[in-house]
ZADO-1210 file (C-alpha; in nm, 4 decimals, padded with zeros to 6 digits):
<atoms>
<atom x="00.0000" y="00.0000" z="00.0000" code="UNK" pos="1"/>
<atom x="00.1025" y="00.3361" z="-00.1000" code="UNK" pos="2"/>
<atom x="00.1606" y="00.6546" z="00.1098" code="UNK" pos="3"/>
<atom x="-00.1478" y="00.8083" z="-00.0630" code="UNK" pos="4"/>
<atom x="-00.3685" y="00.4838" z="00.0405" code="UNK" pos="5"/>
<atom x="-00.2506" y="00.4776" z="00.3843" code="UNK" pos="6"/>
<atom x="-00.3616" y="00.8475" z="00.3799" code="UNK" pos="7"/>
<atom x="-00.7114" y="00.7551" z="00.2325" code="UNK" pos="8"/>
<atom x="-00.7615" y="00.4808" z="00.4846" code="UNK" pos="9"/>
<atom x="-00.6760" y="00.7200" z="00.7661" code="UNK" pos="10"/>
<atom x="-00.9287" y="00.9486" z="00.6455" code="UNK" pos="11"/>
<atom x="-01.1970" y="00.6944" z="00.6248" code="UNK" pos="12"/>
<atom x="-01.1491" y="00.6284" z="01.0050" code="UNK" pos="13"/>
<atom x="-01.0944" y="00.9669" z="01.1230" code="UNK" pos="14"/>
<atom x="-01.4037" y="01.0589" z="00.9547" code="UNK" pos="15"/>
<atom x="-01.5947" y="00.7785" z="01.1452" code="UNK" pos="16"/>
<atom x="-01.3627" y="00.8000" z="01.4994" code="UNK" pos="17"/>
<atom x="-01.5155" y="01.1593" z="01.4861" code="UNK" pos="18"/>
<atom x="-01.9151" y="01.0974" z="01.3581" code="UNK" pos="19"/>
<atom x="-01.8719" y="00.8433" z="01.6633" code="UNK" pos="20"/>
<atom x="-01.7451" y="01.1300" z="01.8928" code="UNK" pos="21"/>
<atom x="-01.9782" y="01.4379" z="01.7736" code="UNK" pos="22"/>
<atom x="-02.2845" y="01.2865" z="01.6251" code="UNK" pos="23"/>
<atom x="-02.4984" y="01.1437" z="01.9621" code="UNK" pos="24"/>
<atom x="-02.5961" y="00.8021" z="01.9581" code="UNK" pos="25"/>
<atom x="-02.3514" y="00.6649" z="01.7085" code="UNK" pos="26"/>
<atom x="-02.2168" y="00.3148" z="01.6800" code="UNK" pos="27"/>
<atom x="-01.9088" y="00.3266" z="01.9785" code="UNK" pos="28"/>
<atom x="-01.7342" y="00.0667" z="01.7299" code="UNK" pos="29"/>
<atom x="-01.6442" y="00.3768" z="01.5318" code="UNK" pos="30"/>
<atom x="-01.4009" y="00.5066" z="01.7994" code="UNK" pos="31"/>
<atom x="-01.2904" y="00.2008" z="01.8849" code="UNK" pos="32"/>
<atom x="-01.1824" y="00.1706" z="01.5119" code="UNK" pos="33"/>
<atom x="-01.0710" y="00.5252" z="01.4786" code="UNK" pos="34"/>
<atom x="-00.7602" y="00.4573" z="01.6980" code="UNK" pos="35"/>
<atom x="-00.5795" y="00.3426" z="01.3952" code="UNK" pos="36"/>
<atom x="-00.6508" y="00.6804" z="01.2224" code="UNK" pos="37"/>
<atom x="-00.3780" y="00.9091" z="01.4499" code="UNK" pos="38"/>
<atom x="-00.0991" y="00.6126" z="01.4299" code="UNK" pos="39"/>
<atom x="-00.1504" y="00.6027" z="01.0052" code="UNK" pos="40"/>
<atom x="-00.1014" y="01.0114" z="00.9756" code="UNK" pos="41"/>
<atom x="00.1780" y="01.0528" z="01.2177" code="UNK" pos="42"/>
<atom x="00.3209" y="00.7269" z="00.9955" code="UNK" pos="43"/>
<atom x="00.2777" y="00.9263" z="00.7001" code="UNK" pos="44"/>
<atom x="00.3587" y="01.2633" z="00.8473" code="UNK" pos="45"/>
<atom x="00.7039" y="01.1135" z="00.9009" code="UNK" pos="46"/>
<atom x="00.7299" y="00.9879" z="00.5966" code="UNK" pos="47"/>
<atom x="00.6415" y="01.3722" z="00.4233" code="UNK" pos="48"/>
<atom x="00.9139" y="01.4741" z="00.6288" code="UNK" pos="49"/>
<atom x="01.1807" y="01.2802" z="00.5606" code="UNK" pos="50"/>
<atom x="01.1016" y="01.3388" z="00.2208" code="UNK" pos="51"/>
<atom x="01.0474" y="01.6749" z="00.2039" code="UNK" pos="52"/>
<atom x="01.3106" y="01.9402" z="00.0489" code="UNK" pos="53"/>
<atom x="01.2712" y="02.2500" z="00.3037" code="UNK" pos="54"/>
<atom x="01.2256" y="02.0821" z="00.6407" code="UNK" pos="55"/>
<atom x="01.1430" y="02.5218" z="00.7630" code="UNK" pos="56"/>
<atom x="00.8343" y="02.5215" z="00.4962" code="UNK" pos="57"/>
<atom x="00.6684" y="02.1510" z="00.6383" code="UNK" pos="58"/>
<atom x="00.6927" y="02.2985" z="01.0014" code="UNK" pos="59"/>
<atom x="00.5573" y="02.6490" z="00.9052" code="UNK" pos="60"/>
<atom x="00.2504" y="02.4453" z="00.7420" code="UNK" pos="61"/>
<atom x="00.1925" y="02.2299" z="01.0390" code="UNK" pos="62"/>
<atom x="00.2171" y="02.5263" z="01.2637" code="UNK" pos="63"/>
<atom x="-00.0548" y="02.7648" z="01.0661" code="UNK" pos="64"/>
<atom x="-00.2957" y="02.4968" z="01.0183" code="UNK" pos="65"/>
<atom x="-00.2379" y="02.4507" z="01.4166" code="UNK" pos="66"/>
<atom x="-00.3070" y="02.8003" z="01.4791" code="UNK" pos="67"/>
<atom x="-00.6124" y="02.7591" z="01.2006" code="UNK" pos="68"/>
<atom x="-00.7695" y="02.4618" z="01.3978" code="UNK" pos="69"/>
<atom x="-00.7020" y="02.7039" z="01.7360" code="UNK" pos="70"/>
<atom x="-00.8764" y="03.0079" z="01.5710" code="UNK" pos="71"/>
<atom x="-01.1796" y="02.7087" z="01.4564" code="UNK" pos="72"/>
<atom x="-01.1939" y="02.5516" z="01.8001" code="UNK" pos="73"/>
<atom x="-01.2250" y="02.8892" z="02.0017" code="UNK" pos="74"/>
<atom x="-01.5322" y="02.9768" z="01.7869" code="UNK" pos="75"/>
<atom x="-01.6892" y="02.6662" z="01.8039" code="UNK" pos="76"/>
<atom x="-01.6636" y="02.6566" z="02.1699" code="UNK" pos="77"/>
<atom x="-01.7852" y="03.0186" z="02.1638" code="UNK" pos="78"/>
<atom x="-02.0931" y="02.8510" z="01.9344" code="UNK" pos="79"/>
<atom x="-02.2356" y="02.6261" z="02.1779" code="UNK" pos="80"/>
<atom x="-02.1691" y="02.6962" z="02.5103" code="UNK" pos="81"/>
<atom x="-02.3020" y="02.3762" z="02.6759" code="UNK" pos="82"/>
<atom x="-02.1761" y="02.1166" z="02.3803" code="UNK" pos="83"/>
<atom x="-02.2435" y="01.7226" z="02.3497" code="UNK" pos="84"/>
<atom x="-01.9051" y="01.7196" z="02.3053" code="UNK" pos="85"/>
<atom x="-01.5678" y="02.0252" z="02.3527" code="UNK" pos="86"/>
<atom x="-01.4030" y="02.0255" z="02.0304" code="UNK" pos="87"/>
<atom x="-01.0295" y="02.0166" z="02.1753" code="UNK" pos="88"/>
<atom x="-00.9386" y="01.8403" z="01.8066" code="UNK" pos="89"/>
<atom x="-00.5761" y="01.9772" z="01.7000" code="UNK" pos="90"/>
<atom x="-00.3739" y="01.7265" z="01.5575" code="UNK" pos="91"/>
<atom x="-00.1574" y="01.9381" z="01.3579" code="UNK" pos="92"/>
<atom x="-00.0036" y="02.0527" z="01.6924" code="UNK" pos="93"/>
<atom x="00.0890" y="01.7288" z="01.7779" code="UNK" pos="94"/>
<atom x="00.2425" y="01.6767" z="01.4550" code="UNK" pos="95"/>
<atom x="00.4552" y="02.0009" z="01.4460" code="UNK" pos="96"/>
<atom x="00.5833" y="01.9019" z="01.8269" code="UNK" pos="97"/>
<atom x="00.7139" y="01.5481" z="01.6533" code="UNK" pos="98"/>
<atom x="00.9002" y="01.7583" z="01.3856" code="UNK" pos="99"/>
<atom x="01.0036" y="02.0115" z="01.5668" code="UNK" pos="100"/>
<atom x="01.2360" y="01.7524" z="01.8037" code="UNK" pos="101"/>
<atom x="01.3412" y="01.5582" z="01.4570" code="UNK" pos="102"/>
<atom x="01.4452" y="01.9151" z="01.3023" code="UNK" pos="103"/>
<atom x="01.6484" y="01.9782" z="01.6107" code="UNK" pos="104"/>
<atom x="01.8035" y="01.6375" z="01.6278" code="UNK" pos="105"/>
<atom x="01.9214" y="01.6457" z="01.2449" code="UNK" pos="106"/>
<atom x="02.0544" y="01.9598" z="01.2551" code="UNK" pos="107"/>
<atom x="02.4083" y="02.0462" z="01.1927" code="UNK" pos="108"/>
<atom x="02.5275" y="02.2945" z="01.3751" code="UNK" pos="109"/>
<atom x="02.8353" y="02.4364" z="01.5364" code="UNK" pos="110"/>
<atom x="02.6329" y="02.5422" z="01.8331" code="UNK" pos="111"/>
<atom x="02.7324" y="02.2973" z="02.1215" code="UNK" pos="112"/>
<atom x="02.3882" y="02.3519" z="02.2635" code="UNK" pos="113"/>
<atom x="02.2278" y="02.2307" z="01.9676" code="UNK" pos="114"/>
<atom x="02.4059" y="01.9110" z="02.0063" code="UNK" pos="115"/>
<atom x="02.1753" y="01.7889" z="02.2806" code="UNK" pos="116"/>
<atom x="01.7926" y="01.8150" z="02.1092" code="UNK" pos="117"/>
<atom x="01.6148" y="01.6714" z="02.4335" code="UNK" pos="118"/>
<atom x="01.7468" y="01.9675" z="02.6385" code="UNK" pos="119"/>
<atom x="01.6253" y="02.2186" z="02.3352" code="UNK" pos="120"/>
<atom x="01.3090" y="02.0668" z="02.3435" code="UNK" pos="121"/>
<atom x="01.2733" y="02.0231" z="02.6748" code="UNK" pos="122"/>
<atom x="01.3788" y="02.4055" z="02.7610" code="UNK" pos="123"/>
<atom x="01.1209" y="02.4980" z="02.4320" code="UNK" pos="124"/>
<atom x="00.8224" y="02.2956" z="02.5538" code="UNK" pos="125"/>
<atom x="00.8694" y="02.4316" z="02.9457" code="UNK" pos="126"/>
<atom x="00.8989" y="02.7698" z="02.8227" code="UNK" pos="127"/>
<atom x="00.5558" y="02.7114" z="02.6547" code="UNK" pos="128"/>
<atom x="00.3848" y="02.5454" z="02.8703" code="UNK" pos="129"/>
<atom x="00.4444" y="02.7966" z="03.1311" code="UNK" pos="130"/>
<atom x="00.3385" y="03.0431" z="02.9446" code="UNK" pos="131"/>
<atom x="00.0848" y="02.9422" z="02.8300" code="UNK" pos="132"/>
<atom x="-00.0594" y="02.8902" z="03.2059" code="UNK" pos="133"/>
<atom x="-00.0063" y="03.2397" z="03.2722" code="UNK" pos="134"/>
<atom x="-00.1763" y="03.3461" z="02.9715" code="UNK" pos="135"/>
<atom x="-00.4961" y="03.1467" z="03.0076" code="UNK" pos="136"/>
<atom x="-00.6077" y="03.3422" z="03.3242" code="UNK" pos="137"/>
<atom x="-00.5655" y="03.6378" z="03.1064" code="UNK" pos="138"/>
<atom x="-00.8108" y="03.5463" z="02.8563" code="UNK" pos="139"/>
<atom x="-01.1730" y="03.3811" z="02.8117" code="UNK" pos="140"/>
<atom x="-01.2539" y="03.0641" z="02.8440" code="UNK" pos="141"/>
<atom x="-01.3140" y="02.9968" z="02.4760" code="UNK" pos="142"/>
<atom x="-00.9599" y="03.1368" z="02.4038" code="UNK" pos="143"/>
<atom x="-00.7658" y="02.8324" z="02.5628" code="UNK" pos="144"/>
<atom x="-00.7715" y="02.6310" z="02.2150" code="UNK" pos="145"/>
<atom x="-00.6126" y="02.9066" z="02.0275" code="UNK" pos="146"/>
<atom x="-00.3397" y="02.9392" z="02.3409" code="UNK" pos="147"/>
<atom x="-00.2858" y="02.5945" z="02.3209" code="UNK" pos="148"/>
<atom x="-00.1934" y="02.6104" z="01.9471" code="UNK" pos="149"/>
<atom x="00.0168" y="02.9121" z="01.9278" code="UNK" pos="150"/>
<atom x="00.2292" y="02.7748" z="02.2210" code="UNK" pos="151"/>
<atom x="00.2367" y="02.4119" z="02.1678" code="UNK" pos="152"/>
<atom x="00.3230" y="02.1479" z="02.4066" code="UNK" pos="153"/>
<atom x="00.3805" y="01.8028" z="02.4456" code="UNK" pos="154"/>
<atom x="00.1646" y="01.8369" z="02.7555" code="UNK" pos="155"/>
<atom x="-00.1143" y="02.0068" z="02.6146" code="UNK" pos="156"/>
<atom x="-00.1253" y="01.8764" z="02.2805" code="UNK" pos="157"/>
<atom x="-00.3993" y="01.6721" z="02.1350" code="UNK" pos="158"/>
<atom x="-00.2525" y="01.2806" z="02.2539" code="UNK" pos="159"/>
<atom x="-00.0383" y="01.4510" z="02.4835" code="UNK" pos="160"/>
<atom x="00.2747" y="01.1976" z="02.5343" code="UNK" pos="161"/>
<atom x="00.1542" y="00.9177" z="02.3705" code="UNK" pos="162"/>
<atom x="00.1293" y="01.0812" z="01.9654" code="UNK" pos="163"/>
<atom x="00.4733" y="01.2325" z="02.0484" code="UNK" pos="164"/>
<atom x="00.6114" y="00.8845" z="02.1894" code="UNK" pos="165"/>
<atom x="00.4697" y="00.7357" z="01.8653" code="UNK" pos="166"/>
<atom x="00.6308" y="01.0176" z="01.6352" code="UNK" pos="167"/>
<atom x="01.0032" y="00.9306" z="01.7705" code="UNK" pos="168"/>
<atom x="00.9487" y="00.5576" z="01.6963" code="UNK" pos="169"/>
<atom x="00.8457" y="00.6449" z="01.3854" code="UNK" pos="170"/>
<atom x="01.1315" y="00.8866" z="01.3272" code="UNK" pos="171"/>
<atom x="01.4090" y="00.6682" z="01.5193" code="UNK" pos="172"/>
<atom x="01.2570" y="00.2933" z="01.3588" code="UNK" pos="173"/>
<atom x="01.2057" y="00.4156" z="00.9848" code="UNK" pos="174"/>
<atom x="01.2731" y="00.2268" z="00.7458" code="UNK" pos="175"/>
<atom x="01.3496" y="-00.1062" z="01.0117" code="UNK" pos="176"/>
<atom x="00.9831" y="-00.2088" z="01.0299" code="UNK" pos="177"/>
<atom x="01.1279" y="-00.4922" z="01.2787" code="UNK" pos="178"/>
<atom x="01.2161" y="-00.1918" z="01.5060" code="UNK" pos="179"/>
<atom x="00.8593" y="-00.0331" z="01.4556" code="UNK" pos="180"/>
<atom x="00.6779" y="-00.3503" z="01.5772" code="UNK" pos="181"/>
<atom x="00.9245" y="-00.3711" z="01.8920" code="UNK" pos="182"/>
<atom x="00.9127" y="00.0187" z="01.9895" code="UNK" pos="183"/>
<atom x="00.5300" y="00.0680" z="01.9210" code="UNK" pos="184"/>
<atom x="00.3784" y="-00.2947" z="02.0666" code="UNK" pos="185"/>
<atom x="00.6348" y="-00.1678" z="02.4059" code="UNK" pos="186"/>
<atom x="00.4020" y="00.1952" z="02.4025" code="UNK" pos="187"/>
<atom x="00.0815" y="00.0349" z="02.3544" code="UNK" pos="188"/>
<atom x="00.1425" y="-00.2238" z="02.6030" code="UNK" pos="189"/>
<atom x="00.3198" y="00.0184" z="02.8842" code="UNK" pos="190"/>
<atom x="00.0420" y="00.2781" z="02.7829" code="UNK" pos="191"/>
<atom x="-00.1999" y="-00.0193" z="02.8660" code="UNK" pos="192"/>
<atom x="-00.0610" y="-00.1279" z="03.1908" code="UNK" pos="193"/>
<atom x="-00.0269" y="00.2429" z="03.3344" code="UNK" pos="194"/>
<atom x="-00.3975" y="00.3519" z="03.2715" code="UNK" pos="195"/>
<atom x="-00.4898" y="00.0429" z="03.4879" code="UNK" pos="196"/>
<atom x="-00.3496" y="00.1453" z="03.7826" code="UNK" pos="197"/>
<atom x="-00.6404" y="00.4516" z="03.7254" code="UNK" pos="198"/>
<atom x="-00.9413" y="00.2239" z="03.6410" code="UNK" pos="199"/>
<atom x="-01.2166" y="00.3501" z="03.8872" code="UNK" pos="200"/>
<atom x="-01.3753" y="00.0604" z="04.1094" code="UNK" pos="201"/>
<atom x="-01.6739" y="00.0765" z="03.9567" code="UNK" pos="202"/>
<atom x="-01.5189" y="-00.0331" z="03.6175" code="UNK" pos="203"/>
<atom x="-01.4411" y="-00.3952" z="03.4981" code="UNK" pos="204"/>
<atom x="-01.1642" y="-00.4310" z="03.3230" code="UNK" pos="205"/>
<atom x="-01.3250" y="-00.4894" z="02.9989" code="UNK" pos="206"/>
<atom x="-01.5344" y="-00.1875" z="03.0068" code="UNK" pos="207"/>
<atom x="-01.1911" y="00.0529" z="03.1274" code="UNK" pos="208"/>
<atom x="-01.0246" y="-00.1264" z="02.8355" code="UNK" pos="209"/>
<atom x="-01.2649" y="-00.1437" z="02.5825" code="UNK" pos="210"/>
<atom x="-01.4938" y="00.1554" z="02.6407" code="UNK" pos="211"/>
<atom x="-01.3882" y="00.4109" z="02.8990" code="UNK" pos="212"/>
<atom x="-00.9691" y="00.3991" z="02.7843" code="UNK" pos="213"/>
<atom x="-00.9126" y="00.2662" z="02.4458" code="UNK" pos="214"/>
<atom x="-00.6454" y="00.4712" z="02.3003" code="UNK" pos="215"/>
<atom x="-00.3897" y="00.1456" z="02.3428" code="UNK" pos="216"/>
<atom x="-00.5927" y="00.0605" z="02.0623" code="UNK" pos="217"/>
<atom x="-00.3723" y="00.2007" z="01.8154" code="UNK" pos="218"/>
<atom x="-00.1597" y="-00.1382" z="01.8254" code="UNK" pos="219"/>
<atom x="-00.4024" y="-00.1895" z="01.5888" code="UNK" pos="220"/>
<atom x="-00.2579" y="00.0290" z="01.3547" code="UNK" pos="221"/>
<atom x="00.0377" y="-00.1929" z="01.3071" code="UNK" pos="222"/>
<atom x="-00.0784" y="-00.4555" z="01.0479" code="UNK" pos="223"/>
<atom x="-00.1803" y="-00.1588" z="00.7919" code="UNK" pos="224"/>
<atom x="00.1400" y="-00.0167" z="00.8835" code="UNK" pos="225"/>
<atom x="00.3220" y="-00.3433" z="00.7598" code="UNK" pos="226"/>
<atom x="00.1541" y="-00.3292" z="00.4138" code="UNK" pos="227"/>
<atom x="00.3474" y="-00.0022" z="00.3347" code="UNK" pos="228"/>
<atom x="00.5556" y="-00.0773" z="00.0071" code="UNK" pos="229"/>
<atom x="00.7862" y="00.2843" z="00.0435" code="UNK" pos="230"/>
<atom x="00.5458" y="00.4316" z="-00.2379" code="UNK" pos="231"/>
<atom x="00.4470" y="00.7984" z="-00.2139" code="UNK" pos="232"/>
<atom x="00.1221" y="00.7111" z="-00.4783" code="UNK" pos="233"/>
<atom x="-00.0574" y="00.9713" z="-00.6077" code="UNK" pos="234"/>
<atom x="-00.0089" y="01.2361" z="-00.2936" code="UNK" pos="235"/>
<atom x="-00.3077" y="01.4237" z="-00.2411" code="UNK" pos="236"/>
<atom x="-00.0825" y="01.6527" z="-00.0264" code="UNK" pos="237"/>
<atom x="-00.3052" y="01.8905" z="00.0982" code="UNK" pos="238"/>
<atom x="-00.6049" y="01.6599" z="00.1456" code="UNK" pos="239"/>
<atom x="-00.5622" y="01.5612" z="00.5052" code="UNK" pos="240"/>
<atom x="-00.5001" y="01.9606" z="00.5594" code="UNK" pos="241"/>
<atom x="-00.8198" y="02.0848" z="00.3801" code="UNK" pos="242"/>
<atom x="-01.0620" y="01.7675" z="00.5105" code="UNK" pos="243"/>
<atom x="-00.9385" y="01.8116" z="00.8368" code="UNK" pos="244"/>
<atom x="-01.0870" y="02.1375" z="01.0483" code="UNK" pos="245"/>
<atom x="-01.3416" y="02.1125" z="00.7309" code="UNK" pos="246"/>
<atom x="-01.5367" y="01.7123" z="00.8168" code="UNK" pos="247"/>
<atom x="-01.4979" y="01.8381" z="01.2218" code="UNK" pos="248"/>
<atom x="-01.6364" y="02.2171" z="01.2269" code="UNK" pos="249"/>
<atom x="-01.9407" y="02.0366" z="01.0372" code="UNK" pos="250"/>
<atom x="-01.9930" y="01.7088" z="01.2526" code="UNK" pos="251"/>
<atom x="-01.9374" y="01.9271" z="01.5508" code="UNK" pos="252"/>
<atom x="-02.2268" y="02.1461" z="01.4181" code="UNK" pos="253"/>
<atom x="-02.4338" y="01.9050" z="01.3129" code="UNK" pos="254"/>
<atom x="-02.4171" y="01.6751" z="01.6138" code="UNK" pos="255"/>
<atom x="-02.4640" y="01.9643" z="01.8602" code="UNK" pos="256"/>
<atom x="-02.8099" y="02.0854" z="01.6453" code="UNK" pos="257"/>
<atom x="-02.9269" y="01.7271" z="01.7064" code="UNK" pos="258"/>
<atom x="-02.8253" y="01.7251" z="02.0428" code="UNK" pos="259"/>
<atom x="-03.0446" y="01.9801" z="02.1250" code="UNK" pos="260"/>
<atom x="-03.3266" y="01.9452" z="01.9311" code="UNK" pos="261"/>
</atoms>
C-alpha cells in the first residue's frame, strides 16, 4: 500500500472516529476503530518529512494549520456553550511538536547547545507550557484552544505523550519495520498497563479497556502499517489539511443541532 492509500484509509477512520465522537448516539465501534486513524497520519507525516526538500516550509505548514484549527476551536466553543461534546481536536499541533524535536536532532550545527535536542526541546516545551498557564487566566474561556496552538506542548497537545512517543518511533525505527513492531507494541502495552493502575472501582476491566480507555488501541494500527511498500502514490498533499478542520467544524455542528433538538 502506498503513502497516498494509507492516507485515504486514515481518512476513512478519522471521519468515522469523529461521527462516533460528535454525532450522539452513534455506533461506539467507530471510535474504537478510529484509533488506527492518528498512528496512520503521524506514519505518514514522518514519511512527508523525511522526504520533504525544506524541512522550515513543512513545520511552518503544520504550525498555521495549528493556529487555524485554534482560531476554529475557540469559535466553536464560543458557538455552543453547553456542547455534546468540547471540540479540543488539533492534531496538527501534535504533529509540528514530533518535527520540531526531529528538526532539532538532524541539525548540523556548530552550536554545542544544539548538540543535545532533548534539552532544546525540553527548555522549548517548558517555556511554553508555562506560558501558556499564565496566559490562560488572562483570557476567556473559549480562548484556551487558540493558546494551546500558538504555544504548543507536548503536555497540552492533542494525545499529549503518547502521539509524540509514537512520532520518535516512527522517526528513530524508519525504514526497520522490525524496530517499529518492537518500539510501538512496548508503548501500547506500557500505555496499557499504566492507565490500569487509574481504572475507577466501579469499572471492569473490559469496560476501562474497551470503552472508557481505548487509546492502546492504536496497536491496531500496526498490520496496515506493515503493508506499506515505500510508495508515495498519487499524494493528495493537501487533502488531510483541507478535510481536516473542514469534516470536524461540520460534525461538531451538526451533532450539537441534534443534540439539542
Amino acid at each position: 500500500m502506498s503513502q497516498t492509500g494509507l492516507k485515504i484509509v486514515a481518512l476513512i477512520l478519522m471521519l468515522g472516529d469523529h461521527v462516533g465522537e460528535f454525532i450522539p448516539g452513534a455506533p461506539f465501534i467507530l471510535r474504537i476503530a478510529g484509533r488506527i486513524s492518528a498512528p496512520l497520519f503521524v506514519f505518514c507525516a514522518r514519511e512527508g518529512f523525511r522526504h520533504t526538500r525544506d524541512r522550515k516550509i513543512y513545520l511552518a505548514r503544520l504550525y498555521r494549520f495549528s493556529l487555524l484549527m485554534g482560531c476554529i476551536n475557540r469559535r466553536l466553543a464560543a458557538l455552543f456553550p453547553a456542547p455534546y461534546a468540547v471540540c479540543s481536536n488539533n492534531i496538527f499541533t501534535s504533529l509540528f511538536l514530533i518535527f520540531l524535536f526531529a528538526a532539532i536532532q538532524t541539525k548540523t550545527d556548530s552550536s554545542r547547545i544544539l548538540q543535545k535536542p532533548a534539552a532544546v526541546f525540553a527548555f522549548i516545551n517548558l517555556l511554553t507550557f508555562f506560558s501558556y498557564l499564565f496566559l490562560k487566566e488572562l483570557f476567556p474561556a473559549p480562548a484556551v484552544h487558540l493558546l494551546r496552538a500558538a504555544l504548543p506542548c507536548v503536555l497540552t497537545s492533542e494525545g499529549d505523550i503518547l502521539i509524540f512517543a509514537m512520532g520518535l518511533i516512527f522517526f528513530y525505527s524508519l525504514p526497520d519495520k522490525d524496530k517499529i513492531y518492537t518500539g510501538y507494541t512496548l508503548l501500547c502495552a506500557l500505555y496499557r498497563i499504566v492507565t490500569l493502575s487509574a481504572r475507577p472501582e466501579n469499572y471492569s476491566l473490559v469496560q476501562w479497556a474497551f470503552k472508557a480507555n481505548i487509546q492502546w488501541l492504536q496497536i491496531l494500527a500496526f498490520p496496515i502499517i506493515l503493508c506499506y511498500n515505500n510508495r508515495r502514490g498519487r499524494g493528495l498533499k493537501y487533502l488531510f489539511y483541507r478535510f481536516y478542520p473542514v469534516h470536524i467544524v461540520i460534525l461538531y455542528i451538526i451533532g450539537n443541532i441534534i443534540y439539542q433538538m
